[in-house]
mmCIF file as Biopython writes it, N, C-alpha, C and O atoms, coordinates in Angstrom:
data_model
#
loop_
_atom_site.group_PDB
_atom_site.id
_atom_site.type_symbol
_atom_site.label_atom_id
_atom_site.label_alt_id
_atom_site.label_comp_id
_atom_site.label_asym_id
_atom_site.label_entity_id
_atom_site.label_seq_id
_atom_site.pdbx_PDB_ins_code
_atom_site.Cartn_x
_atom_site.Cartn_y
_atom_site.Cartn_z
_atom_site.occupancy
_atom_site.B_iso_or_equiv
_atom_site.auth_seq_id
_atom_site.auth_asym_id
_atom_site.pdbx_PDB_model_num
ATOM 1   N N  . UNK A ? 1  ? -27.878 47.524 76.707 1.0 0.0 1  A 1 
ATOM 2   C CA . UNK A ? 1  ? -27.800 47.326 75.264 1.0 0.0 1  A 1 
ATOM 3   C C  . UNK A ? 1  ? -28.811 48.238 74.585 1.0 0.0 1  A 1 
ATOM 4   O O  . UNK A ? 1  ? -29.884 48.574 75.088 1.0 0.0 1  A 1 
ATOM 5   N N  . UNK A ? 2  ? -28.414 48.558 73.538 1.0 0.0 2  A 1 
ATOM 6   C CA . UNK A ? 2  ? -29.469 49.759 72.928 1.0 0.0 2  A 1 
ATOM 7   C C  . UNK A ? 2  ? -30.253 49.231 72.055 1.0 0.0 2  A 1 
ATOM 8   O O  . UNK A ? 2  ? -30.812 50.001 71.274 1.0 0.0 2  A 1 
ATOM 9   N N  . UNK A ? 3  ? -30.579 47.366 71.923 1.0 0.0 3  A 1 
ATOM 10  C CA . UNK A ? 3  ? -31.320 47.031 70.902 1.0 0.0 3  A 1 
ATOM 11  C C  . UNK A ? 3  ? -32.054 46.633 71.873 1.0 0.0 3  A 1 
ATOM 12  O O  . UNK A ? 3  ? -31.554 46.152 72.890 1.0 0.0 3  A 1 
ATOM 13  N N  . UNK A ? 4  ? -33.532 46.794 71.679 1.0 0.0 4  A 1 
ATOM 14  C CA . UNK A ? 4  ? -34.345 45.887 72.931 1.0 0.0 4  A 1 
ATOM 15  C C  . UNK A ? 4  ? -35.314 44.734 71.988 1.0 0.0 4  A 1 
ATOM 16  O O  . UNK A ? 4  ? -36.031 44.984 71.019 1.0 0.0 4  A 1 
ATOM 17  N N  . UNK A ? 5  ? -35.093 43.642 72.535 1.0 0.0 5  A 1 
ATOM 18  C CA . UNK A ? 5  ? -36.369 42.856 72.182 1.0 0.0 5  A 1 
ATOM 19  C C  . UNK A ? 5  ? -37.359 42.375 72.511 1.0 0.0 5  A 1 
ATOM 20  O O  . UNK A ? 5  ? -37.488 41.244 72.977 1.0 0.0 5  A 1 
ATOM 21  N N  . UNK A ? 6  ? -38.220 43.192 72.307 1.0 0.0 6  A 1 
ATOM 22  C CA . UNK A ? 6  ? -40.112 42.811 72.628 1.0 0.0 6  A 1 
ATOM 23  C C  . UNK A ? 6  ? -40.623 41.526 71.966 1.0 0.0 6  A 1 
ATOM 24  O O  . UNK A ? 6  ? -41.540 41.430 71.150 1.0 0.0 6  A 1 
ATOM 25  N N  . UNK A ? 7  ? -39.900 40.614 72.447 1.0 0.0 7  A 1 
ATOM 26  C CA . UNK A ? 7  ? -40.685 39.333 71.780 1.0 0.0 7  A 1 
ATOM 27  C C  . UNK A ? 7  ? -41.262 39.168 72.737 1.0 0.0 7  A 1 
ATOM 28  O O  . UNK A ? 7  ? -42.398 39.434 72.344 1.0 0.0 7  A 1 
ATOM 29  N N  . UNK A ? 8  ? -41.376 38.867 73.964 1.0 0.0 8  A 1 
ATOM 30  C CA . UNK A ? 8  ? -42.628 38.371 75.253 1.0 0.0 8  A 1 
ATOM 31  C C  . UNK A ? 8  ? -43.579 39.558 75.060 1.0 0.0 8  A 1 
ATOM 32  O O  . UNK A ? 8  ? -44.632 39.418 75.682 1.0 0.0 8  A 1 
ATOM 33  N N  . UNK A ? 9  ? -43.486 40.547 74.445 1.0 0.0 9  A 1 
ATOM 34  C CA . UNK A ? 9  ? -44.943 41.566 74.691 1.0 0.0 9  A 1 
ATOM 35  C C  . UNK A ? 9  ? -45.359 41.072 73.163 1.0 0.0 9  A 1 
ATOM 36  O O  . UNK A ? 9  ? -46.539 41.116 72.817 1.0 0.0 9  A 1 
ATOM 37  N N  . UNK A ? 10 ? -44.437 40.653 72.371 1.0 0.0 10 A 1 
ATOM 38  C CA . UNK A ? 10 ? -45.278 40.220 70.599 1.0 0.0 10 A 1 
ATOM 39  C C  . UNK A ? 10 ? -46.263 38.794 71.304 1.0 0.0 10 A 1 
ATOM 40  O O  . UNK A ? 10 ? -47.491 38.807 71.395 1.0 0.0 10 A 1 
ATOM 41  N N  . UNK A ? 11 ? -45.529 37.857 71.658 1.0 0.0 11 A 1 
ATOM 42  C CA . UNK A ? 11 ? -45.716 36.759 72.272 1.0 0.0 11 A 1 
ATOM 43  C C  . UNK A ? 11 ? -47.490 37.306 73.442 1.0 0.0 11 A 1 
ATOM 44  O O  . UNK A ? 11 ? -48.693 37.096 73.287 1.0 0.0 11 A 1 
ATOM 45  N N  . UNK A ? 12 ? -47.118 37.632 73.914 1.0 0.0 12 A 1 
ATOM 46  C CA . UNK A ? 12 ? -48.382 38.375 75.188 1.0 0.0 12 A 1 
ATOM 47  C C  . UNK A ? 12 ? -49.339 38.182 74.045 1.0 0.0 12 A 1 
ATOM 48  O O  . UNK A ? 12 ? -50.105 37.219 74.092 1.0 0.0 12 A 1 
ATOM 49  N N  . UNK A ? 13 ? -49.372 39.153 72.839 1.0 0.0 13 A 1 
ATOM 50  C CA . UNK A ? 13 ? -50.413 39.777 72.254 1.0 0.0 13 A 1 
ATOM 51  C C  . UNK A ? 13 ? -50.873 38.535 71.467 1.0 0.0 13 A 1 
ATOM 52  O O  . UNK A ? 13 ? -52.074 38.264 71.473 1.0 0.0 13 A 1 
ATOM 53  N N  . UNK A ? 14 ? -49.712 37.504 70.564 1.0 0.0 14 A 1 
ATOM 54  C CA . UNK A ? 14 ? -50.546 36.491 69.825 1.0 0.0 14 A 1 
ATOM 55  C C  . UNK A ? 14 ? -51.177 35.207 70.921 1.0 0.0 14 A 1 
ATOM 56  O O  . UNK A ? 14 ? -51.503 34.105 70.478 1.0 0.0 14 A 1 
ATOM 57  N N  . UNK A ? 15 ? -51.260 35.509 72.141 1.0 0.0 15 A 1 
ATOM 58  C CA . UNK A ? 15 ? -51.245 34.319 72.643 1.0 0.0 15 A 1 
ATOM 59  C C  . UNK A ? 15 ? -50.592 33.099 72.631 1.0 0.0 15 A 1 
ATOM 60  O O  . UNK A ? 15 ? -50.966 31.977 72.974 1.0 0.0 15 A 1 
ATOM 61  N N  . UNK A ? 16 ? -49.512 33.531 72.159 1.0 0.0 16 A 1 
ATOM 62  C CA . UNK A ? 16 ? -48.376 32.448 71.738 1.0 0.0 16 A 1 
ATOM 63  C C  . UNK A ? 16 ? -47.409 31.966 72.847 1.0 0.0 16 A 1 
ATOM 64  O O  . UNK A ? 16 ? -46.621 32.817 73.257 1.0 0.0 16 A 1 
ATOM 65  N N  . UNK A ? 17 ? -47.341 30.571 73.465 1.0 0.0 17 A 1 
ATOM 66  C CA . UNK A ? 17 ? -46.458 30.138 75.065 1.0 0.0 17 A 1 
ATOM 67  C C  . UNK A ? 17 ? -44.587 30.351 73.868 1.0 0.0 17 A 1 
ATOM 68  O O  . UNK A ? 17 ? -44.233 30.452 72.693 1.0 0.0 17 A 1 
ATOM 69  N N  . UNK A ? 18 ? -44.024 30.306 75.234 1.0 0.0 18 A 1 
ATOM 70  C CA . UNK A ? 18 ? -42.195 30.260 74.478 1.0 0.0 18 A 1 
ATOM 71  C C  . UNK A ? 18 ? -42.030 28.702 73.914 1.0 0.0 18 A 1 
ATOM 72  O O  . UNK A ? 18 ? -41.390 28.566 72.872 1.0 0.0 18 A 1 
ATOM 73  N N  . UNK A ? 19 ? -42.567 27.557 74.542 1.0 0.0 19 A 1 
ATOM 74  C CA . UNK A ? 19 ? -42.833 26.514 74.153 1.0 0.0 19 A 1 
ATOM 75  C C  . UNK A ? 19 ? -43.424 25.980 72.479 1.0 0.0 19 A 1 
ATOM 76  O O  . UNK A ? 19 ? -42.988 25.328 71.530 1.0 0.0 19 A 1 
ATOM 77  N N  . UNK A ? 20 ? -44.471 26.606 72.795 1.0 0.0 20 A 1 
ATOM 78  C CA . UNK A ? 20 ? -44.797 26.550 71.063 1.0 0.0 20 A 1 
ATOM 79  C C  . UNK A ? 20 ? -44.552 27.256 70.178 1.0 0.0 20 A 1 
ATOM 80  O O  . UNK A ? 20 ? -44.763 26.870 69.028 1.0 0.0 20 A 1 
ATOM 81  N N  . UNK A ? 21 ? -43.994 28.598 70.456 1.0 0.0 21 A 1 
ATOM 82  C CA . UNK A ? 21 ? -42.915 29.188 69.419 1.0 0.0 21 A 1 
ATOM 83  C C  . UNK A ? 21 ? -41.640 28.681 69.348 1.0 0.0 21 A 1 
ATOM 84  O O  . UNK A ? 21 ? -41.262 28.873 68.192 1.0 0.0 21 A 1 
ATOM 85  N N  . UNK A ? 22 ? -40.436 27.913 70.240 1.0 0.0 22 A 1 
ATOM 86  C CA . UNK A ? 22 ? -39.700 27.464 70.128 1.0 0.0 22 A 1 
ATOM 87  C C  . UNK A ? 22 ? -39.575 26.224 69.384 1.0 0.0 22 A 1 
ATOM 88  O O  . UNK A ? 22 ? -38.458 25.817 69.064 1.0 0.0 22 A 1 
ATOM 89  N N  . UNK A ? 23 ? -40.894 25.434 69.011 1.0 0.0 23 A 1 
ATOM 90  C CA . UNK A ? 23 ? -41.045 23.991 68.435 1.0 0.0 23 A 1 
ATOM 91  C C  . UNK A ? 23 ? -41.739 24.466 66.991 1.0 0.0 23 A 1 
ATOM 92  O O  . UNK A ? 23 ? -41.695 23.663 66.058 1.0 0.0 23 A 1 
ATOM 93  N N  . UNK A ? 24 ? -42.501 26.010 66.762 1.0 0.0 24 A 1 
ATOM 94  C CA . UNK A ? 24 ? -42.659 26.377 65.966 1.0 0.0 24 A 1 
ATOM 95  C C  . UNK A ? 24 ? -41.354 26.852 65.052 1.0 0.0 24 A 1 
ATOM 96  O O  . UNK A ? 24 ? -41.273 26.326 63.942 1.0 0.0 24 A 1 
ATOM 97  N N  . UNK A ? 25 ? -40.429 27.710 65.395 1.0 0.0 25 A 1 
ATOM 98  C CA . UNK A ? 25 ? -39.358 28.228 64.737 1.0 0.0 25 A 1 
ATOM 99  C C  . UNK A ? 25 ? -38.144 27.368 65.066 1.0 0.0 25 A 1 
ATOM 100 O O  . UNK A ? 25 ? -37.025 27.699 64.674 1.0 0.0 25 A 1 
ATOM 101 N N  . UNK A ? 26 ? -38.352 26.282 65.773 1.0 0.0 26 A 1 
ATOM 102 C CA . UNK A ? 26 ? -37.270 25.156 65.799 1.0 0.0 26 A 1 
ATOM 103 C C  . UNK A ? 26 ? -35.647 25.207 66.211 1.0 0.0 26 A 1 
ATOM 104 O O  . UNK A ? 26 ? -34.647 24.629 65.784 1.0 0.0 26 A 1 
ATOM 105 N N  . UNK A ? 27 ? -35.910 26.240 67.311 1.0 0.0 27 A 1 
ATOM 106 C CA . UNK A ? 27 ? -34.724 26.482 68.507 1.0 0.0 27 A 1 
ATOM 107 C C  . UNK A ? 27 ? -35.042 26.159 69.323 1.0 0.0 27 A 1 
ATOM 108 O O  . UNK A ? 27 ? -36.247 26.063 69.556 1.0 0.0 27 A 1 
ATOM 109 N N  . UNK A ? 28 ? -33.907 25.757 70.352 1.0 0.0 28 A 1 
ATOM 110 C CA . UNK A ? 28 ? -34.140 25.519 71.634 1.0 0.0 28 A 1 
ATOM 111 C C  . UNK A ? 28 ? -35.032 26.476 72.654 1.0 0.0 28 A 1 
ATOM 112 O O  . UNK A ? 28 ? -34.886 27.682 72.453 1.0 0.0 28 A 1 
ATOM 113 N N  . UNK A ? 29 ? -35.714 26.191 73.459 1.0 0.0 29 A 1 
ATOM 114 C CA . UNK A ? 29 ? -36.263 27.105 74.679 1.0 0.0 29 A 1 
ATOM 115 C C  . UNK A ? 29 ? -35.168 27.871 75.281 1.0 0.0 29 A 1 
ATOM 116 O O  . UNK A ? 29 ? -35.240 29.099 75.314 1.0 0.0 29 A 1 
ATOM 117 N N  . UNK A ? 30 ? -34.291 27.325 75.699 1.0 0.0 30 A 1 
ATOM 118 C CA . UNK A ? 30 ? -33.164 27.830 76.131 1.0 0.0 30 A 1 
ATOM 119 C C  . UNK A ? 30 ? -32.550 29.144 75.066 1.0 0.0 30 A 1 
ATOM 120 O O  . UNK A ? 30 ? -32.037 30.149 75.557 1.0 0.0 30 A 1 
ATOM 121 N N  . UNK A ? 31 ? -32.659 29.001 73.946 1.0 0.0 31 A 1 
ATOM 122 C CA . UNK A ? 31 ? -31.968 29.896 72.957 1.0 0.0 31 A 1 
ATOM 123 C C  . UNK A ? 31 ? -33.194 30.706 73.331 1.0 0.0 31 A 1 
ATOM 124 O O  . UNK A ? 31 ? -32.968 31.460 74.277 1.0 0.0 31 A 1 
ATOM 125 N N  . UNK A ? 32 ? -34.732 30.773 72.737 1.0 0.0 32 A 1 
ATOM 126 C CA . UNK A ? 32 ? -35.294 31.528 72.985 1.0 0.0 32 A 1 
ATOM 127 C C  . UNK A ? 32 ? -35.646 32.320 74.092 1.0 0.0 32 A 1 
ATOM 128 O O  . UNK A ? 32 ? -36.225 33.379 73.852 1.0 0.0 32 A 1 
ATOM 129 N N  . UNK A ? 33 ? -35.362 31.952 75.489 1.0 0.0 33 A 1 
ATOM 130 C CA . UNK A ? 33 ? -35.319 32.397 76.713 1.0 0.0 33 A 1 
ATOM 131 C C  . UNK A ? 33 ? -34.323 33.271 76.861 1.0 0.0 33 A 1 
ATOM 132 O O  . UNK A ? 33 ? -34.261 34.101 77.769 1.0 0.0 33 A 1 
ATOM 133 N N  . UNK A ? 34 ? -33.422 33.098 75.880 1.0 0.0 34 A 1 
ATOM 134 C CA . UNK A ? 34 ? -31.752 34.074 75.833 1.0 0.0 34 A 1 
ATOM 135 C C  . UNK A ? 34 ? -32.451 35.413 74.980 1.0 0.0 34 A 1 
ATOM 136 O O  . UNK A ? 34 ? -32.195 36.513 75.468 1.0 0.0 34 A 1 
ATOM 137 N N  . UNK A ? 35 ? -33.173 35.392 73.942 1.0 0.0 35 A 1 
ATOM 138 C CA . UNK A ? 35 ? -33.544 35.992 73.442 1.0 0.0 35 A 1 
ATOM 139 C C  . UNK A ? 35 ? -34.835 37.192 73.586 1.0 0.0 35 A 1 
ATOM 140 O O  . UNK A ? 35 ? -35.018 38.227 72.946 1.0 0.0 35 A 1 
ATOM 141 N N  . UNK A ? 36 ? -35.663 36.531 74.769 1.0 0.0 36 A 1 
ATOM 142 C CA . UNK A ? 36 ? -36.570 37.039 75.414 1.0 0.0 36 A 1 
ATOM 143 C C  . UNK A ? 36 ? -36.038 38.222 76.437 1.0 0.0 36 A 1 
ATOM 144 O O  . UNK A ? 36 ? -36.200 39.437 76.553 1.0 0.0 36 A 1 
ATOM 145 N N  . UNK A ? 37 ? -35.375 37.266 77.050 1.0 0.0 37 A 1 
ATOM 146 C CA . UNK A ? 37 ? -34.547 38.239 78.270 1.0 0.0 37 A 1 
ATOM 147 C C  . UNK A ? 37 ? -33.604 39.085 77.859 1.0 0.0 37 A 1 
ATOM 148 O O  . UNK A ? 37 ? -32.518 39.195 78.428 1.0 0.0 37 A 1 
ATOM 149 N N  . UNK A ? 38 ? -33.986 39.808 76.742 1.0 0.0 38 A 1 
ATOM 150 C CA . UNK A ? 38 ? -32.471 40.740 76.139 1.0 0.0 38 A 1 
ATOM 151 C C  . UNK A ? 38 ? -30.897 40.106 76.273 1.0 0.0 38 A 1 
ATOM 152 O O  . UNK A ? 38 ? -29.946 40.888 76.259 1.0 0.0 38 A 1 
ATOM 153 N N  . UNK A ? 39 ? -30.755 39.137 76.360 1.0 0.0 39 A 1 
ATOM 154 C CA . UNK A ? 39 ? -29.280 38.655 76.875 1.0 0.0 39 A 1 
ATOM 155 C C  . UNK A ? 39 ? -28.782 37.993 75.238 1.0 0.0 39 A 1 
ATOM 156 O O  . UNK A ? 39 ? -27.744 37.337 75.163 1.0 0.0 39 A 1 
ATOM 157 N N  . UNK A ? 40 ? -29.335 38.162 74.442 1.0 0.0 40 A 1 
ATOM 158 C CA . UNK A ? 40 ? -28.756 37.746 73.112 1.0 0.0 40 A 1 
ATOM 159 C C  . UNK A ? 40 ? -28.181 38.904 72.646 1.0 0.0 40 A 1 
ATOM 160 O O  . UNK A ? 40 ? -28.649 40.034 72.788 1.0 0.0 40 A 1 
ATOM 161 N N  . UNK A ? 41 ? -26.593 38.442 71.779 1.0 0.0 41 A 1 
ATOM 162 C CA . UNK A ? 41 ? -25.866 39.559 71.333 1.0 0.0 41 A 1 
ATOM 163 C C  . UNK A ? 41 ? -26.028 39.081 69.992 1.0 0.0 41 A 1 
ATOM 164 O O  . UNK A ? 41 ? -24.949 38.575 69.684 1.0 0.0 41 A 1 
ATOM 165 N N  . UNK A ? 42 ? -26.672 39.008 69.234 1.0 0.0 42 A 1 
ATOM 166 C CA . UNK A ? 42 ? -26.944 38.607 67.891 1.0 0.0 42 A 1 
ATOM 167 C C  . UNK A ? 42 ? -27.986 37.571 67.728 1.0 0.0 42 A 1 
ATOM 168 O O  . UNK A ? 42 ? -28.181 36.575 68.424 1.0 0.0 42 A 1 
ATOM 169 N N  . UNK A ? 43 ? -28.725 38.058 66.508 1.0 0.0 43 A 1 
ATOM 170 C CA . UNK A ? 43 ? -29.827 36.776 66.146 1.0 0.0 43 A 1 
ATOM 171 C C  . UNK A ? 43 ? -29.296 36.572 64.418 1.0 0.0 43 A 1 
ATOM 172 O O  . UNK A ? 43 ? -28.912 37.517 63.728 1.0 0.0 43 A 1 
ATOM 173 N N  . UNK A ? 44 ? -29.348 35.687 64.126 1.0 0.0 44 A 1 
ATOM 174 C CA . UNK A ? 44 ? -29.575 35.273 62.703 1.0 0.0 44 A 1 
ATOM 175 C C  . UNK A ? 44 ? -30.967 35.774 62.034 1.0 0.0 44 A 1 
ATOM 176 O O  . UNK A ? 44 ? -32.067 35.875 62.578 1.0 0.0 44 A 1 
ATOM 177 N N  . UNK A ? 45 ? -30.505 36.126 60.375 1.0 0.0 45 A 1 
ATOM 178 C CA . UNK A ? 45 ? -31.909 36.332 59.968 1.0 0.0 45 A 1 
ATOM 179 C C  . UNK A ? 45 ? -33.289 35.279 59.639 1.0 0.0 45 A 1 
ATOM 180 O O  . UNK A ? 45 ? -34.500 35.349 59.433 1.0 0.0 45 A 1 
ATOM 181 N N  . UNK A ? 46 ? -32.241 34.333 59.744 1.0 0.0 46 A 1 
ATOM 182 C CA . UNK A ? 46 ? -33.136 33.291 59.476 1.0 0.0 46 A 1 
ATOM 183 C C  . UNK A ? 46 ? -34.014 32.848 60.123 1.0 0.0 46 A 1 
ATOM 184 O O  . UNK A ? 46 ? -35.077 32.463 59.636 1.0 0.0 46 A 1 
ATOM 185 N N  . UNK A ? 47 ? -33.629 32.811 61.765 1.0 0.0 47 A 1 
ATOM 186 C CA . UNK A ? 47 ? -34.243 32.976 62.684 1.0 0.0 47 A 1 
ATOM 187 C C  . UNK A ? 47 ? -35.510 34.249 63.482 1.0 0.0 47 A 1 
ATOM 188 O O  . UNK A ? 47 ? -36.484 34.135 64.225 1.0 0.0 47 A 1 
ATOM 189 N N  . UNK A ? 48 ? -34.714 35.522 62.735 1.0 0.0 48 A 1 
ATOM 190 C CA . UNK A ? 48 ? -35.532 36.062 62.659 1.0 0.0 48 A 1 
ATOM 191 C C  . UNK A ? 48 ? -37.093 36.272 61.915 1.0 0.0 48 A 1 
ATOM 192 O O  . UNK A ? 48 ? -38.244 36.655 62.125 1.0 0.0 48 A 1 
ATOM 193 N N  . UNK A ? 49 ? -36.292 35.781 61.021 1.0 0.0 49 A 1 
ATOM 194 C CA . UNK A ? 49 ? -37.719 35.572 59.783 1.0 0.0 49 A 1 
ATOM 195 C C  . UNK A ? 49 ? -38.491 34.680 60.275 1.0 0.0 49 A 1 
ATOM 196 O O  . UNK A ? 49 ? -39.688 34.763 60.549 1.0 0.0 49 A 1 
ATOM 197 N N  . UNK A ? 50 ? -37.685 33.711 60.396 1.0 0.0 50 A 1 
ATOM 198 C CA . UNK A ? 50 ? -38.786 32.415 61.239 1.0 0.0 50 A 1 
ATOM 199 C C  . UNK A ? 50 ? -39.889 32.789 62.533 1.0 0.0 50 A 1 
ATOM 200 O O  . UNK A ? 50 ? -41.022 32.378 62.782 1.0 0.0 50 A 1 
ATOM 201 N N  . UNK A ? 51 ? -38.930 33.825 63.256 1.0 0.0 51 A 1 
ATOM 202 C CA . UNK A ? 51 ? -39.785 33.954 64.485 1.0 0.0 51 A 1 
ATOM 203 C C  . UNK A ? 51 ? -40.992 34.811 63.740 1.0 0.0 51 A 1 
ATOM 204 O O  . UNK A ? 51 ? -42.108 34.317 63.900 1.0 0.0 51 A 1 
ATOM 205 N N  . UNK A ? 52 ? -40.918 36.316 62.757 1.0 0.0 52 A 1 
ATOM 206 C CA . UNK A ? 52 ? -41.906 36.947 62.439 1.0 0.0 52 A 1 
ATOM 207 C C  . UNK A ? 52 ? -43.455 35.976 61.666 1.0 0.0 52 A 1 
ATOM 208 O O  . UNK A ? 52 ? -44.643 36.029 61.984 1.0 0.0 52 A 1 
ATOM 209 N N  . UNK A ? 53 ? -42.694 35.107 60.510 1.0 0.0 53 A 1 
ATOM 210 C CA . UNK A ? 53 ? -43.529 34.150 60.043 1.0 0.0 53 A 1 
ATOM 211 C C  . UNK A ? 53 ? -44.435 33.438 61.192 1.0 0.0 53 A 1 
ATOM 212 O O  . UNK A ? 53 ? -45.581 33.105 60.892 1.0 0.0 53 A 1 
ATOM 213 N N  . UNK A ? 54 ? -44.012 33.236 62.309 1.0 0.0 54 A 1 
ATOM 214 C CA . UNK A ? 54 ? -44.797 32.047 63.603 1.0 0.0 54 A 1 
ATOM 215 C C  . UNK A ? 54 ? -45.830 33.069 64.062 1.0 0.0 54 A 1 
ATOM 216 O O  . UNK A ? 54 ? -47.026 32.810 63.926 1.0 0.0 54 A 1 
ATOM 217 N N  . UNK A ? 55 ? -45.495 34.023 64.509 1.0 0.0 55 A 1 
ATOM 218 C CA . UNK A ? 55 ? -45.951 35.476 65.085 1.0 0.0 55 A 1 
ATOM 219 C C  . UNK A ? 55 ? -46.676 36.234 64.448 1.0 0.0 55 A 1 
ATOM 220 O O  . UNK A ? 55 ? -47.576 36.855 65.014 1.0 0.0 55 A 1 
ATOM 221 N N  . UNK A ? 56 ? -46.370 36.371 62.761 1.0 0.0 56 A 1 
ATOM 222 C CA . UNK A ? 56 ? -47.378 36.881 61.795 1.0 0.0 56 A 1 
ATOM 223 C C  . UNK A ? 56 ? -46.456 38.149 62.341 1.0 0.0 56 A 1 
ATOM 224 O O  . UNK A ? 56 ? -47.137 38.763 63.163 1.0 0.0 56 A 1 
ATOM 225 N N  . UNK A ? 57 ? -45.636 38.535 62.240 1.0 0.0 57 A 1 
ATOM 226 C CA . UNK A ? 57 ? -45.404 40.371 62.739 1.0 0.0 57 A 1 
ATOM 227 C C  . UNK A ? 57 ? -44.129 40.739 61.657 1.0 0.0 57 A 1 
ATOM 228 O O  . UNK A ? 57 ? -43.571 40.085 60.775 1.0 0.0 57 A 1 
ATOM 229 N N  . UNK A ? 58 ? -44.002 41.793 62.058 1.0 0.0 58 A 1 
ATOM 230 C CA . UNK A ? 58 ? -42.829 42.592 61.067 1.0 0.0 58 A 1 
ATOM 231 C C  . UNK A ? 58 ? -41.180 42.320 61.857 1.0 0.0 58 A 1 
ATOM 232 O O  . UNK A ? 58 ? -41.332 41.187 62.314 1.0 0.0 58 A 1 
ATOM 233 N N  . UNK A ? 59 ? -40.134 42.640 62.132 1.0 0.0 59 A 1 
ATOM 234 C CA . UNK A ? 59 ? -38.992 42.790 62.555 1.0 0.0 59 A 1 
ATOM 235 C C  . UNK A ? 59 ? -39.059 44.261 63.645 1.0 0.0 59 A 1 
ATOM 236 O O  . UNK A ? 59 ? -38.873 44.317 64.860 1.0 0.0 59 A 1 
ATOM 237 N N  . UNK A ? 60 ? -39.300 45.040 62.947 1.0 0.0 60 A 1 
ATOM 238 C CA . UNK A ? 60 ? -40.019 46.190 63.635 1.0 0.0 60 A 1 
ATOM 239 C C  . UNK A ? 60 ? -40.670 45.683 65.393 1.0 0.0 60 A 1 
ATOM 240 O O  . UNK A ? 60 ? -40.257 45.722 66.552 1.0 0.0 60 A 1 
ATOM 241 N N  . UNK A ? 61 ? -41.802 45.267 64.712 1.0 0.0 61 A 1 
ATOM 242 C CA . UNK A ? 61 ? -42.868 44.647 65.965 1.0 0.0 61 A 1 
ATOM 243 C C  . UNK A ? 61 ? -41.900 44.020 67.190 1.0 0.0 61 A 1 
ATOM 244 O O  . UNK A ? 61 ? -42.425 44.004 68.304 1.0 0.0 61 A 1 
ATOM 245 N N  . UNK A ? 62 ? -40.312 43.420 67.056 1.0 0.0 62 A 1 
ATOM 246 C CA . UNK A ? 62 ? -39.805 43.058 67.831 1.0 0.0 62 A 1 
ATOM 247 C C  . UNK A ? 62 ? -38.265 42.917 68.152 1.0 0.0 62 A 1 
ATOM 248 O O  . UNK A ? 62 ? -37.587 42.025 68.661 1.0 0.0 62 A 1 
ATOM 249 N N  . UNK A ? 63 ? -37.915 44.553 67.486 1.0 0.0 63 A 1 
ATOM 250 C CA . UNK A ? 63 ? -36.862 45.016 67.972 1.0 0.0 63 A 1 
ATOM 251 C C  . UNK A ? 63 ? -37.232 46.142 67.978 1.0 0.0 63 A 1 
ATOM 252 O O  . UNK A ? 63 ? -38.195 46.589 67.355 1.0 0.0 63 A 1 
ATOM 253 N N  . UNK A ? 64 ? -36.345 46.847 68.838 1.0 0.0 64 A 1 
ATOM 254 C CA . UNK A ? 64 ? -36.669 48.515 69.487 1.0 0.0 64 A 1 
ATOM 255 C C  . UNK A ? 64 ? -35.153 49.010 69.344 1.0 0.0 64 A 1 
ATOM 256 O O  . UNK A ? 64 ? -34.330 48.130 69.596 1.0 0.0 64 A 1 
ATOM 257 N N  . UNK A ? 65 ? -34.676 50.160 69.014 1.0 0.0 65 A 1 
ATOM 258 C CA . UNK A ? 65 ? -33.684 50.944 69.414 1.0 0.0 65 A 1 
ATOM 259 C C  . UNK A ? 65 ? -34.018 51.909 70.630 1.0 0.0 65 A 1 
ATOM 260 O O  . UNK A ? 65 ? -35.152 52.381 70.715 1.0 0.0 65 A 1 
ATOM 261 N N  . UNK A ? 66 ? -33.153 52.173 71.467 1.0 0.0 66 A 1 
ATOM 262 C CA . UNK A ? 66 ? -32.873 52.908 72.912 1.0 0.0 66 A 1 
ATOM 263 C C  . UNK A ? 66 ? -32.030 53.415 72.987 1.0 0.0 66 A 1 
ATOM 264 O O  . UNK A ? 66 ? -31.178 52.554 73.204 1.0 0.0 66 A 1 
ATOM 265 N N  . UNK A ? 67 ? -31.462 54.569 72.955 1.0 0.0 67 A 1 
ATOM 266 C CA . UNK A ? 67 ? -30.298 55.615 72.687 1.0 0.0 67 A 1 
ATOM 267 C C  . UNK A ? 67 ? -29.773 55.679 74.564 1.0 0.0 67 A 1 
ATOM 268 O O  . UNK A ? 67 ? -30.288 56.279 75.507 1.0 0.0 67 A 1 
ATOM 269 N N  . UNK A ? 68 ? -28.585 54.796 74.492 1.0 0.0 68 A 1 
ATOM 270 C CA . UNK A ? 68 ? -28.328 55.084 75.777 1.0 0.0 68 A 1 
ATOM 271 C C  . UNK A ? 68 ? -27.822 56.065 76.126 1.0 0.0 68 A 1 
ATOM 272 O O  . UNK A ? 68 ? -27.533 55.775 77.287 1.0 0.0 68 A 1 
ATOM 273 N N  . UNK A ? 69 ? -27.556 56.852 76.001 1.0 0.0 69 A 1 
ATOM 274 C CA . UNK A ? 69 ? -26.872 58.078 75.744 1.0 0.0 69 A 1 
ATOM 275 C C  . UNK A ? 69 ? -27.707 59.234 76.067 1.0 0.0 69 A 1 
ATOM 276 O O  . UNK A ? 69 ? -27.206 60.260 76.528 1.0 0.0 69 A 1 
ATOM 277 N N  . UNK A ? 70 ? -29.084 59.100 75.821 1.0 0.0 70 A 1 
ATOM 278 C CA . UNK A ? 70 ? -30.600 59.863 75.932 1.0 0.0 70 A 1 
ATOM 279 C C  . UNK A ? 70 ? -31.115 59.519 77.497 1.0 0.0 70 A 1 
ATOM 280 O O  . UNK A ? 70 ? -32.110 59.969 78.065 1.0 0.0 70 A 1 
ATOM 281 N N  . UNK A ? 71 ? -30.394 58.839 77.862 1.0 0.0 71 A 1 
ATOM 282 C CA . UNK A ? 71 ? -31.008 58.554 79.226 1.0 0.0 71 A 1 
ATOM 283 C C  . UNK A ? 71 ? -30.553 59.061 80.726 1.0 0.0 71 A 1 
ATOM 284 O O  . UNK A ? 71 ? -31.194 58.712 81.717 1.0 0.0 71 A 1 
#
């Protein structure tokens, strides 16, 4: 997939467990574990916003583009 998501390296840096961001932004562990592991084919913005607000970070900070095509 050419979108990558660095939420476990955002996560690494605030000291933040998947546990208390998941009870913070109020999804399942399971959803967020989908989301960690690149295996999500869509996020909501709402969710997104939620996760940056918990995290204090930008959207930026935890999505990446990867040109598969470049590789």
């Amino acid at each position: 997939m050419a979108i990558v998501v660095n939420l476990d390296v955002v996560m690494a840096k605030k000291k933040m467990s998947a546990s208390e961001l998941a009870a913070r932004v109020q999804i399942t562990p399971a959803n967020l574990s989908i989301l960690k592991n690149n295996k999500a084919k869509a996020i909501r913005f709402s969710t997104l916003e939620a996760i940056c607000k918990a995290l204090d970070c930008q959207p930026g900070d935890l999505l990446a583009f990867e040109d598969e095509d470049k590789k």
